[in-house]
C-alpha positions, 0 to 999 in steps of 0.5 A: 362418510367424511374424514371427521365421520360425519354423515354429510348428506341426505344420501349418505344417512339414508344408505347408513340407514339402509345398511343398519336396518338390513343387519337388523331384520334377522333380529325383527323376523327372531323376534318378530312376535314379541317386536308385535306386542310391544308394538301394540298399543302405539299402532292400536293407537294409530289405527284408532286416530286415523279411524281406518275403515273396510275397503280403504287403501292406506300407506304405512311408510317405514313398515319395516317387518310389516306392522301395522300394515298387516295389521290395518289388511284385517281391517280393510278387508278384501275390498281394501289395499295397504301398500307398506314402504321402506327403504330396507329390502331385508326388513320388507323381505321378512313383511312379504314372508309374513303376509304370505304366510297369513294369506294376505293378498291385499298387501303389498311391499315396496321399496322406497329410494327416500321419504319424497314417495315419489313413486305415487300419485297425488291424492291416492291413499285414504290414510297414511300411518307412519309409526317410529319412521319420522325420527329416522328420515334424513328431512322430516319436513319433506316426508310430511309434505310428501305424506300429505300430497298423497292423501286424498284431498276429501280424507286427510288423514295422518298419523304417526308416532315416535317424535310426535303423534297427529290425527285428522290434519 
């Protein structure tokens, strides 16, 4: 931080963040069952506007405890996948401890440095959901350009919540 305390760079918001969101998932595991409920009728939402399928492989950025990823596993079934990512090793350790304890196989946990999603190649995911995410990431614009490139080109679609909600761009 700077000497006003002002977080100066991309950086710097994305490991305040980091930090603020490992302190928070003890509280998301406690109450993880009512965080769902609350939860329910954006991802319903979400999952409905981006019209998710069995066998599809999906992207849920700034998964957290892991919804709506465990949720869209259900959907896509065993011949689907769902890669959730966050950039909270604390949070994504309680969605692995939740995927395992409901048996699902077909979705995995990563770490993510920043919202590029550098890690995957373009025109990978039949969808990509993003729920409450966007309003936290340090460039929005670069999470979207980032969100699109890894879309299949023939699907396109996106959703997320929180500062705006876009469907079948």
């Amino acid at each position: 931080m700077t000497k006003n305390n002002f977080v100066s760079s991309e950086d710097e918001i994305r490991h305040y963040a980091r930090m603020e969101w490992d302190a928070a998932a003890p509280g998301w595991k406690k109450y993880g069952k009512d965080m769902l409920r609350w939860m329910a009728p954006v991802s319903d939402q979400l999952i409905r506007s981006t019209g998710i399928t069995s066998g599809q492989t999906l992207l849920d950025v700034a998964t957290g405890t892991g919804q709506p990823a465990l949720t869209i596993a259900k959907i896509v079934g065993p011949n689907g996948k769902v890669i959730g990512v966050d950039l909270s090793p604390e949070m994504l350790e309680v969605a692995k401890n939740e995927a395992a304890y409901q048996g699902r196989t077909n979705v995995v946990f990563q770490v993510v440095k920043d919202e590029s999603l550098s890690l995957f190649p373009d025109n990978t995911f039949d969808s990509v959901i993003c729920r409450n995410g966007l309003m936290f990431m340090p460039d929005p614009v670069k999470a979207l350009k980032a969100f699109l490139r890894v879309l299949k080109p023939e699907r396109k679609p996106l959703s997320l919540s929180g500062v705006l909600l876009i469907s079948h761009l």
